[in-house]
C-alpha positions in Angstrom: -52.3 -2.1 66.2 -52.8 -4.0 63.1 -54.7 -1.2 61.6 -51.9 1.4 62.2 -49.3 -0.8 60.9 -51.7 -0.9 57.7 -52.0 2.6 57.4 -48.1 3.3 58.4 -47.1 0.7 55.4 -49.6 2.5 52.4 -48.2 5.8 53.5 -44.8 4.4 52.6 -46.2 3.0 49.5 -47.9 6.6 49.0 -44.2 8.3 49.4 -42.6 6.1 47.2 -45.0 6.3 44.5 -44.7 10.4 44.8 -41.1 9.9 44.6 -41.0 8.1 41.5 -43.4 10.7 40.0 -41.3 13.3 41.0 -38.5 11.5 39.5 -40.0 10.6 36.4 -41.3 14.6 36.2 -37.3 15.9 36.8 -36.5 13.6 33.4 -39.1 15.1 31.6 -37.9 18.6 32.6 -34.3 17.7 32.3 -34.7 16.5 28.9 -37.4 19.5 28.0 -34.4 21.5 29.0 -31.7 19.8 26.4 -34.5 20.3 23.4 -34.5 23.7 24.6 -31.2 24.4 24.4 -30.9 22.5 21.0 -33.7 24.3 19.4 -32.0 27.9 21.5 -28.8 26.5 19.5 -30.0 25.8 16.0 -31.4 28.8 15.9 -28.8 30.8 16.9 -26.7 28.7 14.2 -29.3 28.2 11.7 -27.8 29.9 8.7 -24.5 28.6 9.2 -25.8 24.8 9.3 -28.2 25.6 6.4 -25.1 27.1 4.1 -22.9 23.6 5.4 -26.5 21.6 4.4 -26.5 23.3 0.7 -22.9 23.2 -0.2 -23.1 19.3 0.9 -26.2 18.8 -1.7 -24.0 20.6 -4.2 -21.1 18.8 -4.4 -23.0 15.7 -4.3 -24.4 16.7 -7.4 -21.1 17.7 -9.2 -20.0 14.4 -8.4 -23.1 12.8 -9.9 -22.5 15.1 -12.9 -18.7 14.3 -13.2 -18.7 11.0 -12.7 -21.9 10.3 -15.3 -20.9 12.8 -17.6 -17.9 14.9 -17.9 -15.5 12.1 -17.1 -16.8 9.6 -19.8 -16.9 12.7 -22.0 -13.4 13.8 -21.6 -12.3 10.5 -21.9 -14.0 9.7 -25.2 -12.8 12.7 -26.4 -9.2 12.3 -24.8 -8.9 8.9 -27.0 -10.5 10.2 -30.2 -7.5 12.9 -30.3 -5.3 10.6 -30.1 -6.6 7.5 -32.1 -4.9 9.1 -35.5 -1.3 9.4 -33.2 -1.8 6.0 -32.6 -2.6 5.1 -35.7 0.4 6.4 -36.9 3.0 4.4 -34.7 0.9 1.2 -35.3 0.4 -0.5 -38.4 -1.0 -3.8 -38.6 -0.2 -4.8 -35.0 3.7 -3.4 -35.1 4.9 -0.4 -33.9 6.6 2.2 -36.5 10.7 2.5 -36.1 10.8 5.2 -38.6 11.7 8.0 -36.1 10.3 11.1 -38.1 6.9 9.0 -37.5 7.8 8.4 -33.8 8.5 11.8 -33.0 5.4 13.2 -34.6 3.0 10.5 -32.9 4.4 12.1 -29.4 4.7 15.5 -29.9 2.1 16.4 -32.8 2.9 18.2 -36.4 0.3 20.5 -38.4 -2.2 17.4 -38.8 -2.4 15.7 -35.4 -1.9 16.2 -31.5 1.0 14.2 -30.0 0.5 11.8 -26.9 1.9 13.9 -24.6 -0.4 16.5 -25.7 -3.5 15.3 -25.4 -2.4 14.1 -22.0 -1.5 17.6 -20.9 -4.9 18.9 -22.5 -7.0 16.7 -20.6 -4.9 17.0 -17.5 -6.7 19.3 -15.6 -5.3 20.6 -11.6 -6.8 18.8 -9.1 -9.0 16.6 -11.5 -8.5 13.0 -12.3 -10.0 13.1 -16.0 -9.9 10.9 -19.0 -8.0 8.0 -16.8 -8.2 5.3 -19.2 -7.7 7.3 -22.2 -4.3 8.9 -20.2 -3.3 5.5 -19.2 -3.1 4.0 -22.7 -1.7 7.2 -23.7 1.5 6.8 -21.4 2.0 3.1 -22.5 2.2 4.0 -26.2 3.9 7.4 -25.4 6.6 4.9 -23.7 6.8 2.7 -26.9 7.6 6.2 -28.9 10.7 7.1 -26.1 11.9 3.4 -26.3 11.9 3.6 -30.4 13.6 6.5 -30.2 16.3 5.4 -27.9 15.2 7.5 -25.2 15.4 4.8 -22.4 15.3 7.5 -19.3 12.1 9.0 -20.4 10.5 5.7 -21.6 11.0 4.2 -18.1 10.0 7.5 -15.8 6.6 7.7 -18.4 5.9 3.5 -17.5 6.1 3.9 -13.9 3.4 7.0 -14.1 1.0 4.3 -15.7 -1.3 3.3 -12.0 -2.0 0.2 -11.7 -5.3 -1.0 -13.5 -6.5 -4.4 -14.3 -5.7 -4.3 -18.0 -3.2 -6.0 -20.3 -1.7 -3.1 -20.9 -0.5 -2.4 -17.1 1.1 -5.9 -17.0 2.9 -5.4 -20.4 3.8 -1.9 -18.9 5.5 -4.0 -15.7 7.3 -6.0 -18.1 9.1 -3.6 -20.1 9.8 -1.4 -16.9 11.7 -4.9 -16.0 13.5 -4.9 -19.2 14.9 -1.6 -18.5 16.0 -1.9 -15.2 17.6 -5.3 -16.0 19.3 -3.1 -19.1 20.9 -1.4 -16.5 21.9 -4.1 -14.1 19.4 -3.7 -11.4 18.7 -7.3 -11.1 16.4 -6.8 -7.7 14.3 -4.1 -9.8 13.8 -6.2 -13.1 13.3 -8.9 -10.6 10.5 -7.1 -8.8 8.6 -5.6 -11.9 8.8 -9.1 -13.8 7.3 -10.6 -11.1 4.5 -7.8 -11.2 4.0 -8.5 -14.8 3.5 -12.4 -14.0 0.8 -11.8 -11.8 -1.3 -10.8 -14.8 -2.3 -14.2 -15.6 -2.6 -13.6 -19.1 -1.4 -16.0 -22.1 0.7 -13.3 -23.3 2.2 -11.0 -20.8 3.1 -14.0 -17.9 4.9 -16.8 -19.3 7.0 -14.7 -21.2 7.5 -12.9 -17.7 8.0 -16.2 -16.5 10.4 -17.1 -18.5 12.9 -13.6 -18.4 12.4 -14.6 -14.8 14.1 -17.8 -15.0 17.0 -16.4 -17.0 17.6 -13.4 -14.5 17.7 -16.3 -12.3 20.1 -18.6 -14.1 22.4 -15.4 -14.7 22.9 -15.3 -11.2 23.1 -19.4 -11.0 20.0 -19.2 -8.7 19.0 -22.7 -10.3 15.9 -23.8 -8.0 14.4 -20.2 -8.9 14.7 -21.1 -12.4 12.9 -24.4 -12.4 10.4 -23.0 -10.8 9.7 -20.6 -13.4 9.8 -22.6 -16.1 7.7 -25.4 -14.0 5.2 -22.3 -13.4 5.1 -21.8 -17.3 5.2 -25.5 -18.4 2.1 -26.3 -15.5 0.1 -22.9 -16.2 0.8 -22.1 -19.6 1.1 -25.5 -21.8 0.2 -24.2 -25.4 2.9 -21.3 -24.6 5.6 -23.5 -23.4 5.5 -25.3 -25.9 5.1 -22.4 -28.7 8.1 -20.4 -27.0 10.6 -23.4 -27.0 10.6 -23.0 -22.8 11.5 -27.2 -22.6 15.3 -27.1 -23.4 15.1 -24.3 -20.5 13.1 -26.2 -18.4 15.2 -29.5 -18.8 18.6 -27.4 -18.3 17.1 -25.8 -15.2 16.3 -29.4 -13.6 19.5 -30.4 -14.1 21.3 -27.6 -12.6 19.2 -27.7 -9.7 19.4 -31.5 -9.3 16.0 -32.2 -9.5 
């Protein structure tokens, strides 16, 4: 009895074991099947996926190429055309108010390209080229419309400049603050003073600061003011002092009952 109880329990062992080999052997064939039908697929598709392979190589490549050498090229170039406009409108740190000056530095004459075209040359369709070059170019192309009176055109040319983190962006902020509050659009001059503030630099901010704190006074927003001036006086010491901001500062304190 024992004996057939022994041989009855290692023929279930024996099944089991062939089950799991037969298992393991409809895997095998299962996935032998999926690499059958990929390799049955890729060849069918092979031309196709090689053409999509290639044309991913190559614009790889014209990306290395423009971004290690046509766009530094193109910008280089982009400010050497227009380094004798700008030398035109700015003389020893001063911008020219003679307007036959003006008006040549942004459209060109016989000797030299204007701003706006060397901006247009190097503004190719669906390219972003000479970005730094364009950039500067719209901040002094701004500085030509706003010397010449043309306010409109000086503001729509500040708020093409994209924000970068230069000096020049924050200045940019600033004076698109001074035109809005030229025309009584508190909230806007409010907003783009506020933008030129950020800029944490000794030139652009406190005097942000401080227009600021007179938008604010102007509307008898007193606390606002302080605050401004505070901002100036704590952040900007040498500057508060050099730009008189204390009388400010002391009126503000009284007004808001500080």
């Amino acid at each position: 009895m024992a004996n057939t109880e022994k041989l009855g329990d290692l023929k279930d062992n024996v099944e089991k074991e062939n089950a799991k080999k037969q298992t393991t052997a409809d895997k095998l064939g299962s996935v032998q099947g999926e690499k059958g039908k990929l390799a049955a697929w890729y060849a069918k598709n092979k031309k196709i996926i090689d053409i999509i392979f290639f044309a991913v190589i190559i614009v790889i490549l014209l990306a290395i190429v423009y971004y290690q050498w046509l766009a530094p090229k193109w910008n280089n170039d982009a400010s050497q055309n227009a380094q004798p406009s700008i030398a035109q409108v700015v003389q020893n740190s001063t911008l020219s108010t003679d307007t036959a000056t003006l008006k040549a530095a942004l459209e060109g004459d016989d000797e030299n390209e204007g701003f706006l075209s060397v901006m247009e040359s190097y503004d190719h369709p669906g390219i972003k080229t000479a970005r730094a070059a364009k950039f500067s170019l719209k901040y002094y192309a701004a500085l030509c419309y706003l010397n010449l009176g043309q306010e409109d055109e000086a503001l729509e040319t500040l708020l093409k400049m994209k924000k970068r983190d230069n000096y020049l962006w924050y200045e940019a902020q600033m004076l698109i603050g001074d035109l809005y509050d030229d025309q009584d659009d508190v909230d806007n001059a409010k907003k783009y003073f506020e933008k030129a503030a950020k800029g944490e630099t000794d030139f652009v901010a406190p005097i942000a600061l401080w227009k600021l704190g007179m938008l604010c006074e102007r509307e008898g927003d007193w606390d606002g003011a302080f605050e401004n001036y505070a901002e100036i006086q704590n952040e900007y010491p040498e500057r508060y002092n050099q730009m008189g901001v204390a009388k400010y500062y002391e009126r503000a304190k009284i007004k808001a009952g500080k």
